[in-house]
Each structure stands twice: as C-alpha cells, then as structure tokens.
C-alpha positions in Angstrom: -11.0 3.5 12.1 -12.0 -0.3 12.2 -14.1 -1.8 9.8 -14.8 -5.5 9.0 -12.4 -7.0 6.7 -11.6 -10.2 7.8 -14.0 -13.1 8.4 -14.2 -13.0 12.2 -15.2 -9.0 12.0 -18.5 -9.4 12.8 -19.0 -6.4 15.1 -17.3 -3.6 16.1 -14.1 -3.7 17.8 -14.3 -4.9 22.0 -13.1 -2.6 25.0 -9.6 -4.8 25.1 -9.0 -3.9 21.5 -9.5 -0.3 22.1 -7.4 -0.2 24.7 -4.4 -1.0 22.2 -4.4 2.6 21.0 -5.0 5.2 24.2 -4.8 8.8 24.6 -6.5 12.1 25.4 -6.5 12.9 21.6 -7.4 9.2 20.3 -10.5 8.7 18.6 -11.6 5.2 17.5 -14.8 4.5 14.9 -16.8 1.8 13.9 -17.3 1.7 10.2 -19.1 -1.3 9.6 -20.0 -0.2 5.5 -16.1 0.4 5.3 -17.3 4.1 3.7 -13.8 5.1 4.4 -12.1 2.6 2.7 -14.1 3.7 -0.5 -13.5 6.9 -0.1 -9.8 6.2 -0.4 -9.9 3.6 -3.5 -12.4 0.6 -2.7 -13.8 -0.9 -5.7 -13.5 -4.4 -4.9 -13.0 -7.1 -2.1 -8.9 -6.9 -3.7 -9.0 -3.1 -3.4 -9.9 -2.3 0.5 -7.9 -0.2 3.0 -7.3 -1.3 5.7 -4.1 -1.4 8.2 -2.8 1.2 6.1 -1.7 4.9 7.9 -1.6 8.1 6.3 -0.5 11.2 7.6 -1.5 15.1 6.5 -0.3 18.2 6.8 -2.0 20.8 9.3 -4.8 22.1 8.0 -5.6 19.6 5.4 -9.7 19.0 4.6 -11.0 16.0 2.7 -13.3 16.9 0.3 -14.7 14.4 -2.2 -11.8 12.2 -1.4 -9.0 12.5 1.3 -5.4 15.2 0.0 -2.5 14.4 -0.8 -0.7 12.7 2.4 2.9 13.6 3.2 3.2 10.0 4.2 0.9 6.8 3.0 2.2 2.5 3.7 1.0 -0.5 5.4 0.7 -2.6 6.8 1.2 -0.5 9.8 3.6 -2.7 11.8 5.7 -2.5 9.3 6.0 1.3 8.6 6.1 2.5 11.9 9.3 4.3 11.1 8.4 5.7 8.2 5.1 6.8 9.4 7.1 8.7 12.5 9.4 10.4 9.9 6.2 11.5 8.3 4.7 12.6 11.7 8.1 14.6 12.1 7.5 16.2 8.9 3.9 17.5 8.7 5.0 19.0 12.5 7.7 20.8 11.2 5.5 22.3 8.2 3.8 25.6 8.4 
C-alpha cells in the first residue's frame, strides 16, 4: 500500500518504484486518503502507518479494523528478520 506521507508524495507511486516489490502474487495500491492507515490507528499527523509490516494468519478477515497480527514492526528495513520469522510462522499454522 503507498499513501502520501512525506512532503514530496504528491501522487501515486511511478513505474520504477513499483518495480521494487515484483511478483506474480504482488499487489500494489494507491491510497491517497491514507484510509488504511486509519483503519489501523490514525488519529493524527504523529499517529500514521506507514513503512510498518504486519503479517496474519491464513484465513484472517478484517472487519471494522484489521486482527490480531502474528507479527507487527517497522520500519520495515529494519525488521526484515523478524517479519520472515513471522512469515515462517503463520505458514506453519493451521
């Protein structure tokens, strides 16, 4: 999901940043009123989400807001690690 945060987010992501992140089961959205971000917390300007990862177990729905993840950090260069242990995890769930 991108969404503008910073001051040079002016429009949605271009075809070069898309590219970063490729594969036959990659989906990329524009969320230019950051409704996500609220969804998970956003009050305030302090409060967005963003370069944050979260990872679910199989079968999970959000409702009126997202479940419980198995695994939640960020920034995401950071917890790349962690965020592959939780990968690991919600595969070898039921």
């Amino acid at each position: 999901m991108w969404e503008p945060v910073l001051p040079t987010d002016w429009g949605a992501p271009s075809t070069s940043a898309l590219k970063r992140i490729e594969g036959p089961r990659t989906f990329q959205f524009w969320d230019k009123e950051r409704l996500l971000s609220h969804r998970m917390g956003e009050h305030d300007k302090d409060s967005i989400v963003w370069d944050h990862i979260s990872v679910y177990s199989r079968g999970s729905f959000w409702k009126q807001s997202p479940p419980e993840p198995l695994y939640a950090g960020g920034p995401v260069l950071d917890v790349i690690e962690p965020a592959r242990a939780g990968i690991a995890r919600a595969l070898t769930l039921p």
